[in-house]
C-alpha positions in Angstrom: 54.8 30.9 -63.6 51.4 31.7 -64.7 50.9 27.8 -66.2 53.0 26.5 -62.8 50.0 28.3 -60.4 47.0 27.1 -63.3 48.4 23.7 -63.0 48.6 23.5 -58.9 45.8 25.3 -58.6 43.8 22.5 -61.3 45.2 20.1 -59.5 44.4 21.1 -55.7 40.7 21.6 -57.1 40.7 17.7 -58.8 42.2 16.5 -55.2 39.4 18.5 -53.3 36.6 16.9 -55.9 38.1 13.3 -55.0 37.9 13.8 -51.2 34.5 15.6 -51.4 33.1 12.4 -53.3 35.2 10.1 -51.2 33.4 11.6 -48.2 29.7 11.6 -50.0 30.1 7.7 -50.2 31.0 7.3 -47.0 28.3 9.0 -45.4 25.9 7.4 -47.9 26.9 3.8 -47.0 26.9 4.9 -43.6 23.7 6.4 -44.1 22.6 3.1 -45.8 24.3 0.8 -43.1 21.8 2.7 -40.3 19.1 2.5 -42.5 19.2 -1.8 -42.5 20.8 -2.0 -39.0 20.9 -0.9 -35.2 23.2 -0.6 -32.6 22.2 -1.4 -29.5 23.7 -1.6 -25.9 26.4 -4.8 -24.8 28.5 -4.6 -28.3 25.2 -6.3 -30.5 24.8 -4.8 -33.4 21.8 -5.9 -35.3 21.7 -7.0 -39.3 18.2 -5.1 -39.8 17.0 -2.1 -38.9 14.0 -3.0 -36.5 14.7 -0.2 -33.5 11.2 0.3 -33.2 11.1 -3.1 -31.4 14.0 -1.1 -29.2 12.3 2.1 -28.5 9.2 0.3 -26.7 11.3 0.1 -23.9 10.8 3.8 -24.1 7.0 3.7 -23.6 7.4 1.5 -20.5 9.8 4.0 -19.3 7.1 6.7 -19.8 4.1 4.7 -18.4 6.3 3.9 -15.4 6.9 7.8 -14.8 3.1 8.7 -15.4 2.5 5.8 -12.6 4.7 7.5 -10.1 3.3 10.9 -10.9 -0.2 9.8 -10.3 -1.0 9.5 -13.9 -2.5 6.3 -14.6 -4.9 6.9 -17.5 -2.5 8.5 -19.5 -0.3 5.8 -18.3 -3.1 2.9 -19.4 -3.4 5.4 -23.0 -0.1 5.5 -23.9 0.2 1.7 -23.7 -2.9 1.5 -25.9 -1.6 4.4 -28.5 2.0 4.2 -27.9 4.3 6.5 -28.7 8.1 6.4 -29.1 8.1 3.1 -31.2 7.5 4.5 -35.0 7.3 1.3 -37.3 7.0 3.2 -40.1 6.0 6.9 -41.5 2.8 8.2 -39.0 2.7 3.8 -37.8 3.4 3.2 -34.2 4.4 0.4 -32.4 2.4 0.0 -29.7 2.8 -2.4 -26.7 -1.8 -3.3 -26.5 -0.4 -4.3 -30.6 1.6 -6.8 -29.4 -1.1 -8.9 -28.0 -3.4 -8.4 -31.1 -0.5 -9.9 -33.5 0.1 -13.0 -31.2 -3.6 -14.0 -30.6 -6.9 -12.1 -32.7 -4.8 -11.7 -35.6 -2.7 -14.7 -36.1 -3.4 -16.8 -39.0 -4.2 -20.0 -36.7 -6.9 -18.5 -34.4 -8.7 -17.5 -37.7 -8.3 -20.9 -39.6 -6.2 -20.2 -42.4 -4.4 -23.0 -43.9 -0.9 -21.1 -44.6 0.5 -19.7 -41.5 3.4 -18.6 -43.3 2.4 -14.6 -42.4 1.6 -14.8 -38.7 1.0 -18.3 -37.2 0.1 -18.8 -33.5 3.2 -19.6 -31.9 4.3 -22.4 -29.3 4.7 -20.1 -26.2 1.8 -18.5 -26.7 -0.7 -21.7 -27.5 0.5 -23.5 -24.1 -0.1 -20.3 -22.4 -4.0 -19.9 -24.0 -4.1 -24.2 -23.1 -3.1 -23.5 -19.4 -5.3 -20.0 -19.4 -8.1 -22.1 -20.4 -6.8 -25.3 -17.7 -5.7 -27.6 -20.5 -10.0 -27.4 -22.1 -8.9 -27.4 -25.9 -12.6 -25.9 -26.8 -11.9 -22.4 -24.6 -8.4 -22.1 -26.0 -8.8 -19.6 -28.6 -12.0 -18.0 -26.6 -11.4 -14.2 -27.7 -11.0 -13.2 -23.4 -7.9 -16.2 -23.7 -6.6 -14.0 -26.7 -6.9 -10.8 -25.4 -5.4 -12.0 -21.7 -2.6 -9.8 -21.5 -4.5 -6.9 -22.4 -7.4 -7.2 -19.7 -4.5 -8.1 -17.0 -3.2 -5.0 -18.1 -6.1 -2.8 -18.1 -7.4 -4.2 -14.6 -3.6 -3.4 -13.2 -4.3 0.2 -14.9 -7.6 0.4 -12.7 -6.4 -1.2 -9.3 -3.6 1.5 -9.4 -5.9 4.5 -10.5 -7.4 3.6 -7.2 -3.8 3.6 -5.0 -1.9 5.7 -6.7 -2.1 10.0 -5.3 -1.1 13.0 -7.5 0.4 14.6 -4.4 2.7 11.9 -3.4 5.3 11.1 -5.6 7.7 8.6 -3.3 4.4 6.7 -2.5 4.1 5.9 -6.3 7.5 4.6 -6.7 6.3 0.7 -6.0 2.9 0.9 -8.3 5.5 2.3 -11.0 8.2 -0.2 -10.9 5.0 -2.7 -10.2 3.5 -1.7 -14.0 6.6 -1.8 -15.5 7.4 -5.4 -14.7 4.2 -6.2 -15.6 4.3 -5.1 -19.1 8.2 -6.9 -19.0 6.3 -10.5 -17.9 3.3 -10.6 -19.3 3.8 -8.6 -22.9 6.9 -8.1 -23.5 8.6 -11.4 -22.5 6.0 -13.4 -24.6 6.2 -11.4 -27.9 9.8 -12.2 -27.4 8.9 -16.1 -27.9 6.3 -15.1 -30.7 9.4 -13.4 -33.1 11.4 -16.2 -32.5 8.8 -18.7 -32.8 7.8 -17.3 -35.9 11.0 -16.7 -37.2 12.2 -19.8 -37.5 9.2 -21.8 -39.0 9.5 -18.5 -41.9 13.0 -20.4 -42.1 11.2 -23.9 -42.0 9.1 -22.7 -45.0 12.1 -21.4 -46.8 14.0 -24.1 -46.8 10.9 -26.1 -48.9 10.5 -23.4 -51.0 11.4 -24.0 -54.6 12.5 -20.0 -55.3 13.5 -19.5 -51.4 15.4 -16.0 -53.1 12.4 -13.9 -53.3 11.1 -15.1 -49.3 12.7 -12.3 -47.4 12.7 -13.0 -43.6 15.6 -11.2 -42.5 17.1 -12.9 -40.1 14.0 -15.0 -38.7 13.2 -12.6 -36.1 16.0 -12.6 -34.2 16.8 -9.1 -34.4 13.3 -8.4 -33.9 14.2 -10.4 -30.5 17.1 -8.8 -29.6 15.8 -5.3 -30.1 13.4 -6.2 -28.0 15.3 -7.9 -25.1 18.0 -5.1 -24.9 15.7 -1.8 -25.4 17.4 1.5 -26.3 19.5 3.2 -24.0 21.1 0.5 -22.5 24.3 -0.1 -20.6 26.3 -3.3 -20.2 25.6 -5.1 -17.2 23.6 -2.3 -15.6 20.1 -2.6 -14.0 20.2 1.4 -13.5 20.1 2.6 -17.1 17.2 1.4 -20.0 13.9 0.2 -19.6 14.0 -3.4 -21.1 13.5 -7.2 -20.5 17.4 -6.9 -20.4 17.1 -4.6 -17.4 14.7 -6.3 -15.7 17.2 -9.7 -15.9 19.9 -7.9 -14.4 18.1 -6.5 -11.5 17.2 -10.2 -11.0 20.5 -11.8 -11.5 21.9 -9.2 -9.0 19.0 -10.5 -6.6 20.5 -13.9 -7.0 23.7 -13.7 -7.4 23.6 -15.1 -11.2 26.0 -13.1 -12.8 29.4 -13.0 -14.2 31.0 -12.4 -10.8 28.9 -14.9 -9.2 28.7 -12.5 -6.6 25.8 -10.1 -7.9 28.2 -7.8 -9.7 28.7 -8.2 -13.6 26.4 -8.9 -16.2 23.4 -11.5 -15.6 24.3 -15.1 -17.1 21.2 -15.3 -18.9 22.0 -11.9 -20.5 25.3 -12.7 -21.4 23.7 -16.4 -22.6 21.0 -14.6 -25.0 23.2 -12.2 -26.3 25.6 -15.5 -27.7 22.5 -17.1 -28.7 21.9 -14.5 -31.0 25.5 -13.9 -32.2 25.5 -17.7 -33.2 22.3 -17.0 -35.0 22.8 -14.0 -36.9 25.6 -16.1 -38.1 24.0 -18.7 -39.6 21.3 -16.4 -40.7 24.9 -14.4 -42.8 25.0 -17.5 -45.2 23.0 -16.8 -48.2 22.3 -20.3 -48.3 20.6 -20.2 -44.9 17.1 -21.6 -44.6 17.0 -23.1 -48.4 17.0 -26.9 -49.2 20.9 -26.1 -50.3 20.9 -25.6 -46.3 18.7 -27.3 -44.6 20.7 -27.9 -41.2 19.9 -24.2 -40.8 16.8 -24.3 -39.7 16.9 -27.4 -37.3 20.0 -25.6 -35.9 18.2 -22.0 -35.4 15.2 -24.3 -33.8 17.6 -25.2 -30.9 18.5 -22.3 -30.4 15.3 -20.7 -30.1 14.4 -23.5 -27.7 17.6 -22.4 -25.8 16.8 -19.0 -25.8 13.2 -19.7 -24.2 14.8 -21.9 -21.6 17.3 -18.6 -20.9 13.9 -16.6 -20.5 12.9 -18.1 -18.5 15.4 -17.9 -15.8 14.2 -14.3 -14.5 10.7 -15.1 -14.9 11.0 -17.9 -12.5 13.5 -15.8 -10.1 11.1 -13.4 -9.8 7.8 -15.8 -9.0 10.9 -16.9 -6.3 11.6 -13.3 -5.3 7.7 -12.6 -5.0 7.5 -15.8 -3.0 10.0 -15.1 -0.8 9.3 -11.6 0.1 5.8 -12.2 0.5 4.3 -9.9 -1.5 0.9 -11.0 -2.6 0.8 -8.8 -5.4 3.9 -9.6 -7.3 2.9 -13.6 -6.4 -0.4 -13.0 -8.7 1.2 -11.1 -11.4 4.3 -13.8 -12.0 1.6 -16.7 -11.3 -0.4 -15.2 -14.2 3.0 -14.8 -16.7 4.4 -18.1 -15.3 2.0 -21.0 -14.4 -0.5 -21.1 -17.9 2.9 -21.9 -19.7 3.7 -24.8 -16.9 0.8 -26.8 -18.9 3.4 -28.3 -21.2 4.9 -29.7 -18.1 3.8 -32.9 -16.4 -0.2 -32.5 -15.9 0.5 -32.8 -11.7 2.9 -30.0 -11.6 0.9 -28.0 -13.5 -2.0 -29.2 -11.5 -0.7 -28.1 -7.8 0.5 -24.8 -8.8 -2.7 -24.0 -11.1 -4.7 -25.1 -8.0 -2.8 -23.4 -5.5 -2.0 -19.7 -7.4 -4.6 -19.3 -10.5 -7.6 -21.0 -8.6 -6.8 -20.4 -5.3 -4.4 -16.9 -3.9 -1.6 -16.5 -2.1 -0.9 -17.0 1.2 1.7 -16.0 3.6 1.6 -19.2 5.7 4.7 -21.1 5.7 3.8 -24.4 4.9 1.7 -22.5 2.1 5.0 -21.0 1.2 7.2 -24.1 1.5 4.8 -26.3 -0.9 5.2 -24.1 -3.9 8.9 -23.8 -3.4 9.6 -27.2 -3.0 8.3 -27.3 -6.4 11.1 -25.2 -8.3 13.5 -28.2 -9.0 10.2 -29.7 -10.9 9.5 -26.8 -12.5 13.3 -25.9 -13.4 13.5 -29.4 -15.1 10.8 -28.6 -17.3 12.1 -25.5 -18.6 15.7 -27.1 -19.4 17.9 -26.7 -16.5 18.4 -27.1 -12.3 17.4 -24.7 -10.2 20.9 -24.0 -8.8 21.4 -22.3 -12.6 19.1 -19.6 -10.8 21.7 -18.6 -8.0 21.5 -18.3 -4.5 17.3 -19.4 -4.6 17.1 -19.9 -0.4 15.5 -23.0 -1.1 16.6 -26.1 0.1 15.0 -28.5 -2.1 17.7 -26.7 -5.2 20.0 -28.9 -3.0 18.6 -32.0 -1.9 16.5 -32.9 -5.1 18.3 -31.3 -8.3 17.5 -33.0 -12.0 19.2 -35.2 -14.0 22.7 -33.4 -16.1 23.0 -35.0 -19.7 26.9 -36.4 -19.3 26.6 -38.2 -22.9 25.5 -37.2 -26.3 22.7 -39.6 -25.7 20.9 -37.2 -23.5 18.5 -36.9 -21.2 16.2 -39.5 -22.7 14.3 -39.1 -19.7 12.6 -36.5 -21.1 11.4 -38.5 -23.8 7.9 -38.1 -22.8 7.8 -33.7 -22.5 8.6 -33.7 -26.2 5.6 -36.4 -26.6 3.4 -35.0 -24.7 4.0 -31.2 -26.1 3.4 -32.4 -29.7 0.4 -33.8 -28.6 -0.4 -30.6 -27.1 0.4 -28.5 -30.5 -1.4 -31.1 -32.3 -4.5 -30.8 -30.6 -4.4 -27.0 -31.0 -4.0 -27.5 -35.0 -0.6 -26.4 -34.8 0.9 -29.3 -36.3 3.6 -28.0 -38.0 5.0 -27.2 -34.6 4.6 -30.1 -33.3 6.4 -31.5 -36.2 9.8 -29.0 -35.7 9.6 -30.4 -32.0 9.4 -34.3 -33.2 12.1 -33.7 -36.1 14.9 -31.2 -34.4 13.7 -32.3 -30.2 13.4 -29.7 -27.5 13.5 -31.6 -23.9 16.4 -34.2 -24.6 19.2 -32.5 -24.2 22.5 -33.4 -25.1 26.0 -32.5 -22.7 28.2 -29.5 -23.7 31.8 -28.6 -22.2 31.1 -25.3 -22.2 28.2 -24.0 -20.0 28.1 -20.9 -22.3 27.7 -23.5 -25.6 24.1 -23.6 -26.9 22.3 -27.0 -26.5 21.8 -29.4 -29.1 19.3 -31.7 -28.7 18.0 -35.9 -29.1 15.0 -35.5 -31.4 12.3 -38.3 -31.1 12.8 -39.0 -35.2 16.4 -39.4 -34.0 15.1 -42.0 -31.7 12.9 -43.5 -34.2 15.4 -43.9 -36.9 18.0 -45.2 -34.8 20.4 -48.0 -35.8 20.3 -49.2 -31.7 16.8 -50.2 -32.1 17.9 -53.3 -33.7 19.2 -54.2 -30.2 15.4 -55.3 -29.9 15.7 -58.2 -32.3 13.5 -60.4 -32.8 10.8 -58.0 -32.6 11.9 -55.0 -34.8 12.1 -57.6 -37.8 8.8 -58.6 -37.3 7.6 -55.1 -37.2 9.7 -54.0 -40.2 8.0 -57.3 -42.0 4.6 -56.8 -40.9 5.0 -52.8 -41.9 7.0 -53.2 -45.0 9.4 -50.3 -43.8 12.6 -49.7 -42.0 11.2 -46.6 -40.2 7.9 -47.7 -40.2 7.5 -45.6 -36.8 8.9 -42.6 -38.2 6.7 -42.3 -41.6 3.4 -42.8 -39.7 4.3 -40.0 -37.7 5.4 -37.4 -39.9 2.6 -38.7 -43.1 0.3 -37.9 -39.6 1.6 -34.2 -38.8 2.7 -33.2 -42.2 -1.4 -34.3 -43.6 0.1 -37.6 -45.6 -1.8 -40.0 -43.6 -5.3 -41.1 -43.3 -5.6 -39.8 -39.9 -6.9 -35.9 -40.4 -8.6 -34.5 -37.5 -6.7 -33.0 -34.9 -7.7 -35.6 -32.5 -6.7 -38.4 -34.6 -3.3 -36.5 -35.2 -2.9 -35.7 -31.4 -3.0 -39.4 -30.6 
C-alpha cells in the first residue's frame, strides 16, 4: 500500500508540475502577445504595440476637463508636457511633439538627401503650400512649421480670457471647443503623416537589397489606428473615449452618415477606416510584403492610404458644414484653418475663393455670404475623392443639383487626369519628389468603380496612362514620336529619369515642369 500512495502521490506531483508549466507559457506568450500588440475599441486589434499613440486621446480628455474647470494654463501645459502617453521608460508622448516630428524635425525641411527616417509628408506639404498661399519660398518658414502649435497656444490664451473658475456649465463649450481643435488641427494631420510615412518606409523596402533587417512594422498603420480609435473606446458611440474616432461619430450622427442611415449606428467613415486597416494589416502579415519579391504591396498600401485620407476627410468637411450652418464664427475659423491650406492641391480657383473668403477675409453670417461657400462643397468634395451626398443629409442644395462625376468603368475618372498632374508638380516643387513619384506611378485622383461601396479604391495611374497599349489609337503620330524618341514609353522614361534624379533636368523647378 505504501509503494501504491508513493506512486499516486509521484504522479499527482509530475501532473501538477505539467500544468504549472503549461500555465507559465501561457501567461508568458500572453505576456509577450500584449507586449507587441494592443486591443483597442470596434474588435481591431493591432499587430504592434504602439498604445501610446492610443492613450493621447487621454490628454485631450484631461485638457478638455481643465478647460471646463477654468484651468487653461494647466490645460495649454499638459498639451506641451503631456502626460498619459508613455513612449517609452520616463518618454512621453506629447500632443505639441507631434507637430515638431511632422515639420522642424523632418528630414525634408532640413535638407537631407535620405528621407528614409522622417520625411515631410504629402498632407502636411500642401497644407505649409496653402499656409503660405501656394509662395514655394515661405513654405518651410519655421511660423508655417510650427502652425498647429501657435493656433493652439493663441486658442489657449483666447480662452484664459473667457473661461471662469466659478462657473463650470459656462465652460462646457470652450472645452468641447479645445478638444476639437486639437482632433482637426493635430491630431487628424499626424494621422496622414504615419501613414504617409509608412508607406514610402514600404517604398524603400521594397528596393532594398537586404529588405529583412528594415523593420517598419506595419508602415504606420497601427500607429494610425491607435491614433484614430484612442483608448477607452466603444463601438459606434460618440459618448465614451476621447479620439478622432469620437469626434467622427458625433459627426456622422449630425448627418445622418451612419450604418442606419438614420443617425444611429456606427459612422460610415469609421466603419470605412477600420476596413481600410484590416485590409492593410493584411498585406502588411506577408513576410514578403514591401520587398522586390513583393512589390504590388506597396502600390497597393499607397491606395489605400489615399483612401483613408479621402475617409478623413469626411468629418473634417461635415464639420466646416456644421460650423457653417450653425453660424458659429468661431468653429468657421478653426475648420477654415484645418481645412482650406490643404484645398491648395485642388484647382487653384477653388482654393482661391475659399482662401479669399475664410483665411484672408472672416466669417460672416450674411446669407448670400453663407450660400457662396456652400455652394462650393460639391467642388470641394470632388477634390477629396467623393460627392458630397457621401456626407449625409448636408442641407445644401447644390449636393443635389450639381454632384461629380461616378467612375462606372475601370477606366476611371480620367477627368481627373489633371489633380494628379498638378499635385506632382506641387511635391516636386517642394523637393518631395519621391512623392510625387508614388502619385505618378500608383495614381490618386483617377479612380476606378467598385460594387461594393465598402471596397477600397483602386486607382488609373498617369504611368498607366502613359504606357498604355490605347495610345496607339493615335497613329500616325505615336510612330513618329516613338521614331524621333527611340522608345516605346518615351513619355514615361522622361518622367520617372526626371523624379527619380536620372535625367538632366535637376532643380526642382526644372523637375516641377
Amino acid at each position: 500500500m505504501t509503494v501504491i500512495r508513493s506512486t499516486n502521490t509521484s504522479t499527482w506531483l509530475v501532473l501538477v508540475l505539467l500544468a504549472t508549466t503549461v500555465f507559465l507559457q501561457c501567461f508568458e506568450a500572453a505576456t509577450a502577445a500584449d507586449d507587441i500588440s494592443t486591443t483597442l475599441g470596434g474588435g481591431v486589434v493591432t499587430r504592434t504595440n504602439v498604445n501610446a499613440y492610443a492613450d493621447l486621446s487621454q490628454d485631450i480628455q484631461s485638457i478638455s476637463r481643465l478647460v471646463q474647470r477654468g484651468e487653461v494654463q494647466a490645460a495649454a501645459e499638459l498639451y506641451r508636457d503631456g502626460k498619459h502617453a508613455e513612449k517609452s521608460p520616463g518618454v512621453m508622448l506629447t500632443l505639441a511633439g507631434l507637430v515638431l516630428e511632422m515639420g522642424e524635425q523632418s528630414d525634408l525641411v532640413n535638407n537631407v538627401d535620405n528621407l528614409s527616417d522622417n520625411p515631410t509628408t504629402p498632407a502636411f506639404l500642401f497644407h505649409l503650400y496653402g499656409q503660405a498661399d501656394r509662395t514655394l519660398n515661405l513654405a518651410f518658414d519655421t511660423h508655417k512649421l510650427n502652425y498647429i502649435n501657435d493656433e493652439m497656444e493663441q486658442l489657449f490664451g483666447s480662452l484664459a480670457s473667457t473661461s471662469s473658475n466659478n462657473n463650470y456649465n459656462n465652460n462646457t463649450a470652450s472645452a468641447a471647443l479645445a478638444a476639437e481643435a486639437i482632433w482637426i488641427l493635430n491630431t487628424w494631420m499626424y494621422g496622414t503623416h504615419v501613414l504617409y510615412r509608412g508607406v514610402y518606409e514600404c517604398y524603400e523596402r521594397s528596393k532594398a537589397d537586404a529588405p529583412e533587417v528594415l523593420d517598419i512594422g506595419i508602415a504606420g498603420f497601427d500607429m494610425f489606428i491607435n491614433l484614430w480609435l484612442g483608448s477607452g473606446q466603444t463601438p459606434a458611440s460618440s459618448e465614451t473615449g476621447f479620439s478622432l474616432y469620437k469626434w467622427t461619430q458625433q459627426l456622422g450622427q449630425e448627418f445622418g452618415s451612419t450604418s442606419n442611415g438614420d443617425g444611429t449606428g456606427e459612422a460610415i467613415a469609421n466603419t470605412r477606416i477600420k476596413l481600410i486597416y484590416q485590409e492593410a494589416a493584411s498585406i502588411m502579415s506577408n513576410q514578403e510584403a514591401c520587398t522586390s519579391s513583393n512589390p504590388g504591396s506597396a502600390s497597393r498600401l499607397w491606395e489605400l492610404v489615399i483612401n483613408l485620407q479621402s475617409e478623413m476627410t469626411k468629418p473634417l468637411l461635415q464639420g466646416f458644414l456644421s460650423a457653417m450652418l450653425d453660424k458659429d464664427a468661431t468653429r468657421v475659423d478653426i475648420y477654415s484653418k484645418a481645412l482650406i491650406p490643404s484645398l491648395s492641391k485642388c484647382r487653384p480657383s477653388l482654393y482661391k475663393k475659399l482662401h479669399e473668403a475664410l483665411i484672408v477675409g472672416t466669417f460672416s453670417d450674411d446669407p448670400t455670404f453663407v450660400s457662396d461657400i456652400l455652394n462650393l462643397v460639391p467642388d470641394i468634395a470632388y477634390c477629396l475623392g467623393y460627392s458630397c451626398k457621401e456626407l449625409g443629409n448636408t442641407r445644401i442644395g447644390a449636393c443635389n443639383t450639381h454632384d461629380v462625376f461616378r467612375p462606372t468603368t475601370k477606366v476611371g475618372n480620367v477627368a481627373a487626369a489633371d489633380l494628379d498632374v498638378y499635385q506632382m508638380q506641387i511635391l516636386a516643387s517642394l523637393k518631395a519628389n519621391d512623392f510625387a513619384y508614388l502619385i505618378y506611378m500608383n495614381g490618386a485622383n483617377i479612380q476606378k468603380s467598385r460594387e461594393n461601396p465598402n471596397d477600397a479604391l483602386s486607382y488609373v495611374s498617369l504611368h498607366d496612362i502613359a504606357v498604355s497599349e490605347e495610345r496607339s489609337s493615335a497613329q500616325p503620330f505615336l510612330d513618329i514620336y516613338v521614331s524621333y524618341n527611340q522608345e516605346k514609353d518615351y513619355g514615361d522614361k522622361v518622367i520617372q529619369d526626371a523624379l527619380t534624379g536620372k535625367s538632366k533636368w535637376v532643380s526642382a523647378e526644372q523637375i516641377a515642369a
